[in-house]
C-alpha positions as CSV (number, residue, x, y, z in Angstrom):
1,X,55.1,100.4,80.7
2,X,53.9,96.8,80.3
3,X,53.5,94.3,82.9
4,X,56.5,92.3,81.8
5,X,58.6,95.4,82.6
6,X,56.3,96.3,86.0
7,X,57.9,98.7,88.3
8,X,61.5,97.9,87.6
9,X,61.7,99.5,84.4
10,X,64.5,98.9,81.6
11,X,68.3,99.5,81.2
12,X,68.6,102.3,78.8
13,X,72.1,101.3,77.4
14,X,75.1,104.6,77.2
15,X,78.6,104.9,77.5
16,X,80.9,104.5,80.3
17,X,83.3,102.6,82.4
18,X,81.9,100.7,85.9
19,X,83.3,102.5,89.4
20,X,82.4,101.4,92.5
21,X,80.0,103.8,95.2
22,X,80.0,102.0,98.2
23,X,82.4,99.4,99.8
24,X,81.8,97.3,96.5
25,X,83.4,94.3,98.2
26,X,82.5,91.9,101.0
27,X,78.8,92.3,103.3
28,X,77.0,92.6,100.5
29,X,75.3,96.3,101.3
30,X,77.1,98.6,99.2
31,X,75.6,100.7,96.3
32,X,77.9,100.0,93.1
33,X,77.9,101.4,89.3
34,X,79.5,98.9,87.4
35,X,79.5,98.6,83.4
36,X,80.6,94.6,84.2
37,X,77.5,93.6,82.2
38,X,77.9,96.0,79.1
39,X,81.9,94.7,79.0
40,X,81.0,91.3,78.9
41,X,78.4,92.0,76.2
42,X,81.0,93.8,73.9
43,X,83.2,90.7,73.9
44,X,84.0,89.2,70.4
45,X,84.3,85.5,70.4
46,X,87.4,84.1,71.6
47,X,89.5,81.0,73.0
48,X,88.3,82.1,76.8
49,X,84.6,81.4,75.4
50,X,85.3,78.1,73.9
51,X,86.6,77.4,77.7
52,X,82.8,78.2,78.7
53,X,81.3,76.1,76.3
54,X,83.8,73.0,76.7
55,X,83.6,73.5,80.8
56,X,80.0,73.1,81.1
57,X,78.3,72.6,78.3
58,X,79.8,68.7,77.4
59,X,77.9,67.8,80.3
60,X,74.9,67.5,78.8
61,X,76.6,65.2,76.7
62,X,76.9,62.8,79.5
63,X,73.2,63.0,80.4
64,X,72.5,62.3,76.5
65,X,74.6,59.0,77.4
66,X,73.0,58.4,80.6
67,X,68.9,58.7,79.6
68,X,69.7,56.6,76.2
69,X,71.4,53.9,77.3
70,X,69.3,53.1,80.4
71,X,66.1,53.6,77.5
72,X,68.3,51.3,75.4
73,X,69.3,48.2,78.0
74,X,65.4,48.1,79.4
75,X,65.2,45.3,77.4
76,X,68.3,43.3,78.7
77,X,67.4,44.5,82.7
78,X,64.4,42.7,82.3
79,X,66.4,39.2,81.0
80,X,67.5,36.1,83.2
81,X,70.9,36.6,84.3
82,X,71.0,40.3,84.1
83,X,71.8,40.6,87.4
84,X,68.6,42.7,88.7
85,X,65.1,41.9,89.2
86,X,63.0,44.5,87.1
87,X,61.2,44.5,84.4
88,X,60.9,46.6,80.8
89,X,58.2,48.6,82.0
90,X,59.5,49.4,85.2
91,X,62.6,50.8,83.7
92,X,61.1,52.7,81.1
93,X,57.9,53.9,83.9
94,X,59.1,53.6,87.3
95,X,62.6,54.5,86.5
96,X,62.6,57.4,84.4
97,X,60.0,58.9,86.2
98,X,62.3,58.6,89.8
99,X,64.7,60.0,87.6
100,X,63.1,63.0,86.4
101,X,61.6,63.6,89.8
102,X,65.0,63.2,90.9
103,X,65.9,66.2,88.5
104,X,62.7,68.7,89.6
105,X,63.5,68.1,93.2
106,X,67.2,69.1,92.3
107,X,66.8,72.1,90.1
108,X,64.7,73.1,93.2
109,X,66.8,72.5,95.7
110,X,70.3,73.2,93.6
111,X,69.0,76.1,91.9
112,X,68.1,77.8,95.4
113,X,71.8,77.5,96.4
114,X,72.9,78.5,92.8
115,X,71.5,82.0,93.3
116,X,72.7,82.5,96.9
117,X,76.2,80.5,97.0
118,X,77.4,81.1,93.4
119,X,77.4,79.4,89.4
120,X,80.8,77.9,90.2
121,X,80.6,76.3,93.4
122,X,77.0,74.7,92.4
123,X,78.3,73.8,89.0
124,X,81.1,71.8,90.9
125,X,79.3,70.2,93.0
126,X,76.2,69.2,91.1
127,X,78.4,67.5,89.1
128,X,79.9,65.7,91.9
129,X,76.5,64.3,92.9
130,X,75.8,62.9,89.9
131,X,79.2,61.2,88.9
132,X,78.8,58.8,92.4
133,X,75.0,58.5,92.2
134,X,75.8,57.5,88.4
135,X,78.8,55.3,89.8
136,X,76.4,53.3,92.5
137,X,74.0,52.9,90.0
138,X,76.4,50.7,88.0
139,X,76.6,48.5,91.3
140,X,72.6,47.8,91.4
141,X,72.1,44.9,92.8
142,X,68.6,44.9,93.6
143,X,65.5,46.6,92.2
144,X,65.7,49.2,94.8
145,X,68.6,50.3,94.5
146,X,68.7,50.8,90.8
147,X,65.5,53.1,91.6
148,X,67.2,54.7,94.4
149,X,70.4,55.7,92.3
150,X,68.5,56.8,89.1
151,X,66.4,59.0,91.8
152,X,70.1,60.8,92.5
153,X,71.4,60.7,89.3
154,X,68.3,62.9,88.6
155,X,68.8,64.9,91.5
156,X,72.5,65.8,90.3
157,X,71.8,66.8,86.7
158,X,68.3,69.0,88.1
159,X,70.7,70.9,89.8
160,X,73.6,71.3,86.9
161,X,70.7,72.5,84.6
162,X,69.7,75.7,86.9
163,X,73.6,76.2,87.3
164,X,75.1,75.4,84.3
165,X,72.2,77.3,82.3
166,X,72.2,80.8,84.3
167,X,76.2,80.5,84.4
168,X,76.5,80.6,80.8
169,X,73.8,83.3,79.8
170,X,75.4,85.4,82.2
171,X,79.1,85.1,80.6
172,X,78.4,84.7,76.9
173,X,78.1,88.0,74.9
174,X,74.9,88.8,74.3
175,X,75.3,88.8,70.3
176,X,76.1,85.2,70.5
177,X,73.6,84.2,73.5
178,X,71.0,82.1,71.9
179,X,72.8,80.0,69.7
180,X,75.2,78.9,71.8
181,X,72.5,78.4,74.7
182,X,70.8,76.3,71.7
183,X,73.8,74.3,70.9
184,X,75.0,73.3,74.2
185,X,71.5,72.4,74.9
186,X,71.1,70.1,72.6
187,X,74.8,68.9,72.5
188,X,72.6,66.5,75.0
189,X,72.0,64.9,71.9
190,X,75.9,63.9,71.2
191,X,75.9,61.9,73.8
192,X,72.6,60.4,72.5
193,X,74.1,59.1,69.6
194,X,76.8,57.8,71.7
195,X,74.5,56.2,74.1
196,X,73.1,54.3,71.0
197,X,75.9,53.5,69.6
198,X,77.3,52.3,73.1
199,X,74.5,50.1,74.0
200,X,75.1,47.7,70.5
201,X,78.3,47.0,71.9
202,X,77.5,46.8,75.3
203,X,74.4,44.6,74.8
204,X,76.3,42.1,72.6
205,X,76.6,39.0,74.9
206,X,79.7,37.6,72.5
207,X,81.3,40.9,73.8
208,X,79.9,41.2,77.4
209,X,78.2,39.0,79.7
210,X,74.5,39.9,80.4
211,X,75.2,41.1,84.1
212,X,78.6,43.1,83.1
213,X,78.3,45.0,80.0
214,X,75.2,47.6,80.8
215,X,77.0,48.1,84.5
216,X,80.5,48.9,82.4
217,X,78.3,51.6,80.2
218,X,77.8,53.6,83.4
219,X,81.5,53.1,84.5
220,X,82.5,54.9,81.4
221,X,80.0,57.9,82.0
222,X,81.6,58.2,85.6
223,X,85.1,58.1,83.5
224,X,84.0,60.7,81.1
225,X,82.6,62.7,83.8
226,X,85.3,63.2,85.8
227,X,87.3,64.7,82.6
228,X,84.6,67.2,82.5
229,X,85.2,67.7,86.1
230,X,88.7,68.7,85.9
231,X,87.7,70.9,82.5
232,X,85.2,73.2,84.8
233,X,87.6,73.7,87.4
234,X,88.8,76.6,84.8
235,X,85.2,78.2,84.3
236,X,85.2,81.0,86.4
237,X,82.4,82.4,88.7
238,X,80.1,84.6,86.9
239,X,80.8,88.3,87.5
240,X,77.3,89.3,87.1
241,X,76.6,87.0,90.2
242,X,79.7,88.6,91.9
243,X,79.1,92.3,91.7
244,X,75.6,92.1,92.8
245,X,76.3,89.5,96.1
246,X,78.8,92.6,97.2
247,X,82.1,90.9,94.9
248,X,82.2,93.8,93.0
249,X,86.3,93.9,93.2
250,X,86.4,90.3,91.8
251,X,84.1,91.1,88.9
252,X,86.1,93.7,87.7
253,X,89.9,91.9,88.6
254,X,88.1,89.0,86.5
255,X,86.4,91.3,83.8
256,X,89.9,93.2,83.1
257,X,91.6,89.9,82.8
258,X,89.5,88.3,80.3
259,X,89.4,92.1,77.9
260,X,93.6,91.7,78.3
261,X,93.5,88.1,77.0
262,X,91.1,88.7,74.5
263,X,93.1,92.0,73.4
264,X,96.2,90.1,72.9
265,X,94.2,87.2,71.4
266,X,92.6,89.6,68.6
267,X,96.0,92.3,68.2
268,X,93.4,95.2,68.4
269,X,91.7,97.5,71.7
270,X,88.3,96.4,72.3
271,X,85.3,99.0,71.8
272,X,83.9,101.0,74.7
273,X,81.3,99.5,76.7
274,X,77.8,100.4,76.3
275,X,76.9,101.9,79.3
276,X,77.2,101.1,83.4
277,X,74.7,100.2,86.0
278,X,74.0,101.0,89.4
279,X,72.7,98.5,91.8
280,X,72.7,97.9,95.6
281,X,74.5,94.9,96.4
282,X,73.2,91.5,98.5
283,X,74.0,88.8,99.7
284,X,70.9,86.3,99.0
285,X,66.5,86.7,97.3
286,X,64.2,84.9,99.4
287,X,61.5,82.9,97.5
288,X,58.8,85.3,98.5
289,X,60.6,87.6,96.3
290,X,61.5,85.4,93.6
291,X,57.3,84.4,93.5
292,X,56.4,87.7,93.7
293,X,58.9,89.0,91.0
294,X,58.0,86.0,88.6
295,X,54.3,85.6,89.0
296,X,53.0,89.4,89.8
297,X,55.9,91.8,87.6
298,X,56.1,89.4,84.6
299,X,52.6,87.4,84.4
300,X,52.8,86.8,80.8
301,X,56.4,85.2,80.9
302,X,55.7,82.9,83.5
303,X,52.7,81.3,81.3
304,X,55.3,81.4,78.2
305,X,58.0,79.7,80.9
306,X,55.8,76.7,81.8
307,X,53.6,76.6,77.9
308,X,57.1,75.7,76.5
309,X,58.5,73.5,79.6
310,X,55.3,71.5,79.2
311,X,54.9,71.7,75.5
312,X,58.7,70.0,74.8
313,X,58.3,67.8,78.2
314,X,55.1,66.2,76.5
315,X,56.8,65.8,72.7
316,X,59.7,64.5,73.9
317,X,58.1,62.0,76.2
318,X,55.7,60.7,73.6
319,X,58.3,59.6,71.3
320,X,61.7,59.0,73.4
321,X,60.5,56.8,75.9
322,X,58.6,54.6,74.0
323,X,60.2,54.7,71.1
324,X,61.7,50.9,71.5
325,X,58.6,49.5,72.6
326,X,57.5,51.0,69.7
327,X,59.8,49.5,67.2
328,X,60.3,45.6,68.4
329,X,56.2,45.3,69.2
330,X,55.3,47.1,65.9
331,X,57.9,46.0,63.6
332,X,59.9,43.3,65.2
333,X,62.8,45.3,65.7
334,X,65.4,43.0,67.8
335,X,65.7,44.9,70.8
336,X,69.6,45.0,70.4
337,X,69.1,46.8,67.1
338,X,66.9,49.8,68.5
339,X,69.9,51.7,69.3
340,X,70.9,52.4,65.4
341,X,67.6,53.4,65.0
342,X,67.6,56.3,68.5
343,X,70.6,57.1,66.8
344,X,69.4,58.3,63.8
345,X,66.6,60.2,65.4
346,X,69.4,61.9,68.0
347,X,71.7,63.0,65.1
348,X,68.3,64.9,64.1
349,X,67.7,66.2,67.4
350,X,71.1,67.7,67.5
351,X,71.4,69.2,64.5
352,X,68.2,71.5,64.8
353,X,69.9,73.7,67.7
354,X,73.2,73.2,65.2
355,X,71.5,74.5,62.0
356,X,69.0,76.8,63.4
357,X,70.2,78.3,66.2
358,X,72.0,81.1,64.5
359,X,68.4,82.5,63.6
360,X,67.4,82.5,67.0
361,X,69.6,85.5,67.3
362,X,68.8,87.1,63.9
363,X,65.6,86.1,63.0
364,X,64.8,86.8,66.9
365,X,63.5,84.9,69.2
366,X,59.3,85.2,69.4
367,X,59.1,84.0,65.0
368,X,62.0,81.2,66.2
369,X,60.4,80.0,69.3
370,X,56.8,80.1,68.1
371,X,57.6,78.6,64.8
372,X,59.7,75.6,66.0
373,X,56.8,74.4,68.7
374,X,54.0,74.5,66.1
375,X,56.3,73.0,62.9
376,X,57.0,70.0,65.2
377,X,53.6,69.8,66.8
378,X,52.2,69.4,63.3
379,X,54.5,67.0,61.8
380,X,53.9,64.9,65.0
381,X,50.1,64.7,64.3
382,X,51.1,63.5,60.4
383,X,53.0,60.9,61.6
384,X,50.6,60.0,63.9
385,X,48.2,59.9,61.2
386,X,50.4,57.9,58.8
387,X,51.3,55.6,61.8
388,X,47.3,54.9,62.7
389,X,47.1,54.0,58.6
390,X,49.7,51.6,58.8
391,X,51.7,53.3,56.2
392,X,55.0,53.7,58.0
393,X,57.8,50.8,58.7
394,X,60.6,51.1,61.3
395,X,62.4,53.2,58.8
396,X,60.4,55.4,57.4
397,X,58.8,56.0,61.5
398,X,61.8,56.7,62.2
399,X,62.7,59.1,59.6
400,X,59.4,61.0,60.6
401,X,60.8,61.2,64.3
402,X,63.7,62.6,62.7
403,X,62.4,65.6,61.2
404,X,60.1,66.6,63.7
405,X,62.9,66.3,66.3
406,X,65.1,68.3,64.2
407,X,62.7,71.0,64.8
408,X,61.5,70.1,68.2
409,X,65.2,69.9,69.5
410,X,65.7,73.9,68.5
411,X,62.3,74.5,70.1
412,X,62.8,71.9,73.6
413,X,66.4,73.8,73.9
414,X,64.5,77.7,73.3
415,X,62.6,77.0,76.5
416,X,65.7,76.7,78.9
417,X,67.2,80.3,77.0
418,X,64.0,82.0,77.6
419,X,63.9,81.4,81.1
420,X,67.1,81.8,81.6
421,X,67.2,85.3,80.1
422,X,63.8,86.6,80.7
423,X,63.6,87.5,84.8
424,X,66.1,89.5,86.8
425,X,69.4,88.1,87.2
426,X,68.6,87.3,91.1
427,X,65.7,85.0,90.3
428,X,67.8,83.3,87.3
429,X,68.7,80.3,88.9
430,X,65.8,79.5,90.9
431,X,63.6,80.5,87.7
432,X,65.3,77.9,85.4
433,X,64.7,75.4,88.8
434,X,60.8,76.2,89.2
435,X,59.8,76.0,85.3
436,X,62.0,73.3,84.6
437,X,60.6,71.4,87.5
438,X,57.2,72.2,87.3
439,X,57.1,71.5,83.1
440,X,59.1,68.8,83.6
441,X,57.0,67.1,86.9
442,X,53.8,67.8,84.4
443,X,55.2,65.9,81.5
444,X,58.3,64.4,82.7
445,X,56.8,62.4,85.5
446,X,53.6,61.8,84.2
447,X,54.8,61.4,80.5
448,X,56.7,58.0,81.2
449,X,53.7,56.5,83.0
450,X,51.2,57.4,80.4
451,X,53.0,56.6,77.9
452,X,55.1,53.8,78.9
453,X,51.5,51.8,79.2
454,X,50.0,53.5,75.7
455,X,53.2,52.5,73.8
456,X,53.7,48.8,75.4
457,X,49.8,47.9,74.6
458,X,50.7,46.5,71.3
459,X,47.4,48.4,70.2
460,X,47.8,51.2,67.7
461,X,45.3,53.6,68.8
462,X,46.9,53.7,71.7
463,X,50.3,54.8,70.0
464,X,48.8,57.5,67.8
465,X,47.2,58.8,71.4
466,X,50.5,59.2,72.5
467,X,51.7,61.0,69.5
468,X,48.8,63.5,69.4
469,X,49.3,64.1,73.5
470,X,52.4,65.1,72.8
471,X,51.7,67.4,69.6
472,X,48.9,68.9,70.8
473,X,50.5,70.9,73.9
474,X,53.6,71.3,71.3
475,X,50.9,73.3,69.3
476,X,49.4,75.0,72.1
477,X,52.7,76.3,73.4
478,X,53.7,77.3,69.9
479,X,51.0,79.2,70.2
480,X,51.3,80.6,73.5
481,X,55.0,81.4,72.5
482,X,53.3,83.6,69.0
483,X,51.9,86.3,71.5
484,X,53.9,86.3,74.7
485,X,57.4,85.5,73.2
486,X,59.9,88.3,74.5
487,X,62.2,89.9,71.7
488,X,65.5,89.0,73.4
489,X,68.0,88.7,70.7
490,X,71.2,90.5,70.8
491,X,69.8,92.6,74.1
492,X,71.8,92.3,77.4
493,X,70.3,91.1,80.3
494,X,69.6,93.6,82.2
495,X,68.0,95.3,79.5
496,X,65.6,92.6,79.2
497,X,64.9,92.3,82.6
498,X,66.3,94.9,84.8
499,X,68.3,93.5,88.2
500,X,65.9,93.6,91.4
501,X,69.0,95.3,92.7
502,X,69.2,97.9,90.3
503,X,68.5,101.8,92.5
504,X,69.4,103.9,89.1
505,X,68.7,103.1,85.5
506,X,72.1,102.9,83.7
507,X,73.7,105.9,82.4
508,X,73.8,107.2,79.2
């Protein structure tokens, strides 16, 4: 047995139906055999999984809109008449680095409550917290409370990505897991391109005045928000969370309904489940366990957890926030004009996941993972390259970003599904939350502030510093990913990682 498998051994898949051993419902001490997970698993896709996706995964959308447009209307913050007192740099700096701090601190704090309350309830309100943080933000009127706000906003979609991530891993089939964990990842990227797109309008003074048109562009993410709210009201609580937290009766009333509808969506009887499970129920994992479990019975996937959080973190930060300074002091880009060009570069980003997601689940995920990080790591260093020789314009730079986003998005989105799928379902939550955070803190916070000065310097060394930053720990966790990557396509997850719960291997 290797260290990523430790004491707690593997679920050695078989046949049978779940039944319940002990009081299966309620306190949270019984002893139940379920086959919940293999039922879920031997789902074919259907109308209730297009609910899942459209519940919480068009939230990421809205953070796509968010991070863009406040990158996009740095420019016109920092003008007379704006209405707020702050400057370029200390939107693109001071800002986004509150904001990603915001985000750690939530994922943290959000992801904690994920694992002990429930997906749903945290999924709710995570989203709650960031439509009125995203809401007061549009009524900054002073420096302060523009950083204040972006600090919650943060705070709010930290907390939806432990949620949002661990609920869908744990109600997707596993046949299907990656790509759409890949997809809805970088659906982030939609509302990129709408973010873009948005800020043209919205910075166009013959349209809006200076003070009122970036304020309306967060009024219409609070608008589309709330739609999204009354969407996820229908996403139900994941019954892997329920029958291990001693809600063993709901997992299986909610388990039963979802095989009826799918039965009657698809006119034929669904297969028989793999196997069952047997696992002692609770009601909440301290954090002594959850560090313990992570850092001593799976060694090698915590350094692959935080190689790829800091890898992508790093990339991304090296080209995103900068990338309008980079345009209108390089190549006298009008700063109302930078948007078509992010928009070009998020269409790429989205369509890696899109295109190559599928062959996360076939190819599998270590030649996938590893692949992606070092493909985009290298590109980065040849545009640097080209960049330092003056041989790029604001077109062709930004067709370079293009293509190594394309491959950097499938990669940046790989990181949240390994994380999510490679630890026992009780630390899922709080793992997402602690290498999210921690990546995130290293490249996230920092990243703005280094690079915010490197890409503003007007000096082109300083750029192409930047740009190998970021592609050098691409390449490293590429790397990292080559020799530690787990083989977790189309394997449920409790055969990847067995439950900490689990008192009897699953039976054959």
């Amino acid at each position: 047995m290797t260290a990523d498998h430790a004491e707690h051994g593997r679920r050695k898949d078989g046949g049978g139906t779940g039944h319940p051993e002990g009081d299966g419902d309620g306190d949270g001490t019984g002893t139940v055999t379920t086959a919940v997970p293999a039922r879920l698993d031997r789902l074919p896709w259907s109308r209730w999984h297009w609910m899942i996706v459209v519940g919480l995964g068009t939230v990421w959308i809205l953070d796509g809109l968010e991070v863009t447009t406040v990158g996009n209307i740095a420019g016109r913050l920092s003008e007379e008449g704006s209405g707020l007192a702050v400057s370029s740099a200390q939107v693109t700096g001071i800002a986004a680095a509150l904001y990603v701090a915001g985000a750690c601190v939530g994922a943290l704090f959000f992801g904690w409550l994920t694992d002990k309350y429930g997906r749903k309830k945290l999924f709710m309100v995570t989203l709650v917290v960031y439509l009125g943080a995203t809401a007061m933000t549009a009524l900054s009127f002073d420096a302060w409370w523009f950083f204040l706000f972006r600090f919650l906003t943060g705070f709010g979609i930290g907390g939806e990505y432990a949620a949002i991530n661990s609920a869908i891993d744990e109600l997707i089939p596993s046949k299907y897991r990656g790509r759409v964990d890949l997809i809805i990842n970088g659906s982030y990227w939609l509302g990129a391109i709408g973010g873009s797109l948005l800020s043209v309008v919205m910075l166009n003074t013959d349209i809006f005045p200076k003070d009122l048109g970036w304020r309306l562009t967060f009024a219409l993410g609070v608008v589309l928000g709330l739609v999204i709210l009354l969407v996820r009201r229908h996403v139900p609580e994941s019954p892997r969370w329920q029958f291990i937290h001693g809600r063993g009766e709901k997992a299986e009333a909610l388990v039963s309904s979802v095989e009826r509808e799918v039965e009657e969506e698809k006119g034929e009887p669904l297969p028989r489940p793999a196997g069952e499970i047997t696992i002692h129920q609770r009601k909440s994992v301290g954090f002594g366990l959850i560090a313990k479990t992570v850092f001593r019975d799976y060694p090698r996937r915590a350094v692959l957890g935080l190689s790829l959080f800091i890898g992508q973190a790093f990339l991304y930060n090296a080209i995103t926030f900068g990338f309008g300074a980079i345009l209108t002091t390089f190549f006298d880009v009008p700063s109302g004009k930078t948007g078509y060009y992010f928009a070009v570069i998020a269409a790429g980003n989205f369509l890696g996941p899109l295109f190559l997601g599928k062959l996360f689940d076939t190819v599998g995920r270590r030649i996938m993972i590893s692949s992606t990080y070092l493909v985009s790591g290298i590109l980065l260093f040849g545009t640097a390259w080209l960049f330092g020789r003056g041989s790029l314009s604001a077109t062709t730079l930004t067709a370079c970003w293009c293509v190594v986003l394309f491959f950097a998005s499938a990669g940046a989105s790989s990181a949240y599904l390994t994380v999510s799928e490679i630890f026992p379902m009780e630390t899922r939550a709080m793992a997402i939350a602690f290498f999210y955070a921690i990546g995130t803190a290293a490249g996230g916070i920092s990243g703005p502030l280094i690079f915010a000065d490197l890409t503003e310097s007007g000096v082109v060394g300083d750029t192409v510093l930047a740009f190998r930053i970021g592609a050098g720990l691409m390449c490293a966790a590429g790397l990292v990913a080559a020799v530690f990557a787990v083989k977790a396509e189309q394997r449920s997850l409790e055969d990847i990682a067995a439950p900490l719960s689990s008192v009897a291997p699953a039976t054959k």
